[in-house]
C-alpha positions, 0 to 999 in steps of 0.5 A: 296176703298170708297165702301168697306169702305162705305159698312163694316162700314154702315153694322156695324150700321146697326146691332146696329139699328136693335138690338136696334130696337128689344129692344123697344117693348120688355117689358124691363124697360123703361131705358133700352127703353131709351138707346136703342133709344139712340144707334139708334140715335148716329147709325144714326148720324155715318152714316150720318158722314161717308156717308158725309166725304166719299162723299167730299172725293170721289168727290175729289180723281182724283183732280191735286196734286199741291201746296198748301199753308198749312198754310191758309188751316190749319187756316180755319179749326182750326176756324171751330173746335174752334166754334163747339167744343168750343176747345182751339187750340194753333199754332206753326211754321205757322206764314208764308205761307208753301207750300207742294204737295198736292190737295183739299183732304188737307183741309179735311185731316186736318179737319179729324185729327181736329175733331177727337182731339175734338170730341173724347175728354169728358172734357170740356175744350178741348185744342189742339196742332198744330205745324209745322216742316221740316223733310227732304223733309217733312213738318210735323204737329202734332195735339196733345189733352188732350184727353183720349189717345191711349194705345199702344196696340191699336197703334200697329194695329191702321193703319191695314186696316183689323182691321180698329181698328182706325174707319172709319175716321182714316182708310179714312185720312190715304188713304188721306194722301198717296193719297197726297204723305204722310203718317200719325203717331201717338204717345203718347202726353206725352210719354211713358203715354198715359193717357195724351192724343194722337198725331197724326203726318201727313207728306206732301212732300214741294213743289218743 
């Protein structure tokens, strides 16, 4: 799984470098030189992001299912997303430890879906929703954003693995989560207006 992910997706910018590349000493004007590096260098930061989240994930995947508090996991890596993406995350239903099923794969499963909230959203003033629920024998967190949203067109084939229309990182926290016991969801904030921004819903069997 982790090569065949590694190597469509490395590929892919790989085609972005090189057709930048060949823009360069082309003789074109200087703004479009100008955007050409800037492909090449937001190419090369894809990489290295996907070379790094598959790495940690690869390097955990044969850990122990165990229990885990997801609650101090959770309040780690929202201080994280706070700091570097200057975002405001606004918590529910996790003022006490809850323990679900899960190994180290859990902490950057919720970073993932963290950064993906921030990084994707252009507004400066960035907010994030975190809340905690029980669904049968689930615990389920919903990471909402005011981003710019998913249309529902796009949800429809967001999980299809062949399209991998969700990018590399949802295709990877979606591994993660089953490999965890769970699964992962995503809705409109807002329903029914997606414009309003996106929320993502992951589900980890409680701890026995």
């Amino acid at each position: 799984f982790y090569l065949s992910l590694l190597t469509h997706d490395i590929s892919n910018q790989l085609q972005v470098i090189l057709t930048s590349t060949g823009l360069l000493d082309s003789g074109l004007p200087a703004s479009y030189v100008d955007e050409a590096r800037r492909d090449i260098t937001e190419a090369l930061e894809r990489c290295n992001r996907l070379i790094t989240k598959i790495k940690r994930a690869a390097k955990m995947r044969d850990l122990p299912i165990g229990n885990i508090d997801l609650t101090s996991v959770l309040k780690e890596k929202i201080k994280v997303v706070e700091r570097v993406y200057e975002a405001k995350v606004h918590v529910e239903n996790f003022e006490r430890p809850i323990m679900v099923r899960a190994n180290a794969l859990l902490g950057e499963l919720l970073w993932n879906l963290l950064e993906n909230a921030a990084r994707h959203n252009p507004k400066e003033d960035k907010h994030i929703w975190v809340k905690g629920f029980r669904k049968d024998e689930y615990f389920g967190i919903s990471i909402e954003d005011n981003g710019p949203g998913i249309g529902d067109a796009k949800k429809a084939i967001l999980f299809d693995k062949s399209r991998r229309s969700g990018g590399v990182g949802l295709t990877l926290v979606t591994h993660m989560a089953r490999e965890c016991g769970g699964w992962i969801e995503v809705h409109d904030r807002v329903e029914g207006n997606p414009s309003q921004g996106a929320k993502f819903v992951l589900y980890l069997p409680l701890a026995e």
